[in-house]
C-alpha positions in Angstrom: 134.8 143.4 -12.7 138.7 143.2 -12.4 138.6 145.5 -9.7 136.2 143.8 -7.7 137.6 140.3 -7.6 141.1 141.8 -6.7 139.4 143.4 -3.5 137.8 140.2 -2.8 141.0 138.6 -3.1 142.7 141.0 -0.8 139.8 140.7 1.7 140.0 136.8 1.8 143.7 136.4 1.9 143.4 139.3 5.0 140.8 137.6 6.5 142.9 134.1 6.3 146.1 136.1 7.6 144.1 137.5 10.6 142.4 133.9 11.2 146.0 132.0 10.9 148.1 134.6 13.5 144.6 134.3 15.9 144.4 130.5 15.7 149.1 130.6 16.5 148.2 132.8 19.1 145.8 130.7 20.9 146.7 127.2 20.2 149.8 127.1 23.3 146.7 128.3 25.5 144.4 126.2 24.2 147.4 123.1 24.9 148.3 124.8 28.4 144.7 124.4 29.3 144.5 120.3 28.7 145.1 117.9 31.0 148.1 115.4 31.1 146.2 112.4 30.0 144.7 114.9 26.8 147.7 116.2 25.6 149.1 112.8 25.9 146.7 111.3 23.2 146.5 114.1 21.4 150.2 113.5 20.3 149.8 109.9 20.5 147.3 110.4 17.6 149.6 112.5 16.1 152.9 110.0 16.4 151.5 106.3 18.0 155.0 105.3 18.2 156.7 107.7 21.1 154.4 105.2 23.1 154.7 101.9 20.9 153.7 99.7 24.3 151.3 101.9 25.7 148.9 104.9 24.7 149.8 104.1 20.7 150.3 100.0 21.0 146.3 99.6 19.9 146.4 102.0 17.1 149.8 100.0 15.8 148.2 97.2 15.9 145.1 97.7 14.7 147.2 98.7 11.3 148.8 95.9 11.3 146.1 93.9 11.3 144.1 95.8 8.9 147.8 95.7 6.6 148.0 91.9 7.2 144.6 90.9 5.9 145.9 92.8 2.3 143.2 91.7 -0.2 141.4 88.6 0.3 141.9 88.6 4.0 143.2 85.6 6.0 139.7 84.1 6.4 136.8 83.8 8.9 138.3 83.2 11.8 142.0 83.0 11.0 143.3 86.2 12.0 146.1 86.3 13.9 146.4 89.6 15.4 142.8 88.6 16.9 143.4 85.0 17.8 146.8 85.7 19.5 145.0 88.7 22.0 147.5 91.3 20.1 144.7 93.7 19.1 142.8 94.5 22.4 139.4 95.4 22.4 138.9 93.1 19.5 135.3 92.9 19.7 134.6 96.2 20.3 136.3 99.4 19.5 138.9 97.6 17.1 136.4 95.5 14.9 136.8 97.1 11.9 140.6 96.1 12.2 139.3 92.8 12.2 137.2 92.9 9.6 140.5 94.3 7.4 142.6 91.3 8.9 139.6 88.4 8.2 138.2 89.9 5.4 141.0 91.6 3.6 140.1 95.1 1.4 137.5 93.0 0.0 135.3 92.6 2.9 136.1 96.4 4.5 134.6 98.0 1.0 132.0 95.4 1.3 131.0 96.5 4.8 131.4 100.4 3.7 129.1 99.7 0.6 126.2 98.0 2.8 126.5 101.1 5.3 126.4 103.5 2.5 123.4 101.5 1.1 121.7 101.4 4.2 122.6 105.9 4.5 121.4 106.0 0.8 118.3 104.0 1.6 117.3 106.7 4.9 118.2 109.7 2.8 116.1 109.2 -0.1 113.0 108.1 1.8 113.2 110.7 4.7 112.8 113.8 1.5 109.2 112.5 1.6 108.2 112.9 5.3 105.5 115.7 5.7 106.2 116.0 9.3 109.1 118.7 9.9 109.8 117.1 13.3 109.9 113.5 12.0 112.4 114.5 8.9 115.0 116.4 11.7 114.4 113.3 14.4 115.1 110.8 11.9 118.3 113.1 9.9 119.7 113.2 13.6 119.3 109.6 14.0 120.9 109.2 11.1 123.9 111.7 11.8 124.2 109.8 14.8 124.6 106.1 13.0 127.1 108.1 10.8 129.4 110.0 12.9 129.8 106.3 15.4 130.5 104.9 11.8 133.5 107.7 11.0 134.8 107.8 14.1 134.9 103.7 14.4 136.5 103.2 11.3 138.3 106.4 11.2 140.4 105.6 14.8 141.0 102.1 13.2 142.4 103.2 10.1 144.8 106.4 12.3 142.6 109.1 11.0 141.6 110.0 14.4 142.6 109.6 17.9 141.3 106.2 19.5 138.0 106.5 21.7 135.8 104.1 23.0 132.7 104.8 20.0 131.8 101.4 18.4 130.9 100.7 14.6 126.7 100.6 14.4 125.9 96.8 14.1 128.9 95.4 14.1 130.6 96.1 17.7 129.9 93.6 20.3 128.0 95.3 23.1 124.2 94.9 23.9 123.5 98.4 25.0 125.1 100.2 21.6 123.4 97.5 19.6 120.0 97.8 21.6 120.0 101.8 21.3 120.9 101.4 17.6 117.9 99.3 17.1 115.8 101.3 18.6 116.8 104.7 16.3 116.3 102.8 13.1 113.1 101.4 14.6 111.8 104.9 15.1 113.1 105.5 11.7 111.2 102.5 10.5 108.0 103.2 12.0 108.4 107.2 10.5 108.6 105.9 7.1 106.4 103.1 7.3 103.1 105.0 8.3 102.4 106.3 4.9 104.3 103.6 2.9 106.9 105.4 2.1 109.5 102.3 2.4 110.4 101.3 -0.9 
């Protein structure tokens, strides 16, 4: 038994040695083959202030204002990063800064709970779908709502490079907010033709 696991260790650390000098090999490539603009956030994600004014000034800024609203917040309304047109895209890419800058700690694990409740609620009623077809529609359309979710709170927070994906239901826009509706309807009407919503 000794025997086998140390081959299986000297398999796997192989494997990750071969895996590592690939993955050196090809990442100056890989960068080569970006364009300016790419490369540019790409290390602007990595360091947001070698361009504190321009490509990393909303990333700054949306820490600060999630760092400002510390636990309570500053209150409906009262946030200054907002109010003062530091934070741009305010209303739409950045609102999760917001809500950290209003709202304080507090309110940001208040809005992650209601979105995990809301996840929780999809995942345990979707198990009961008989239809194969409905159960991957409505796990896509709930992959979907989760990965705009990650990425939204994720770019806000400097966990990953900024992009223009809102957070579900909270971002202003009526076309993201209308297409949203629309999945959770279809989600809505899946579950709700043989009772399953409980």
């Amino acid at each position: 038994m000794l025997l086998i696991r140390a081959r299986l260790s000297w398999v796997a650390i192989t494997v990750a040695s071969i895996l590592n000098v690939f993955i050196s090999l090809i990442t100056p490539v890989l960068w080569m083959g970006l364009k300016d603009y790419q490369q540019n956030r790409i290390l602007t994600f990595i360091d947001p202030t070698r361009d504190p004014l321009g490509a990393g000034y909303q990333i700054i800024q949306a820490k600060i204002a999630i760092g400002s609203g510390s636990i309570w917040g500053k209150g409906w309304l009262l946030g200054t990063q907002k109010n003062m047109n530091f934070l741009p895209e305010h209303h739409t890419d950045f609102i999760f800064s917001v809500v950290g800058e209003e709202f304080g700690f507090i309110g940001s694990i208040l809005l992650l709970f209601l979105f995990a409740i809301f996840f929780a609620r999809i995942i345990k009623n979707v198990g009961e779908l008989k239809v194969k077809e409905r159960k991957v529609a409505t796990a896509g359309i709930m992959a979907y709502l989760m990965f705009q979710m990650f990425i939204n709170i994720g770019m806000n927070i400097g966990l990953v490079p900024a992009t223009g994906i809102p957070l579900p239901f909270i971002s202003y826009g009526g076309s993201n907010l209308l297409i949203n509706a629309i999945s959770v309807g279809v989600i809505l009407k899946y579950l709700n033709e043989r009772g399953f919503i409980k």
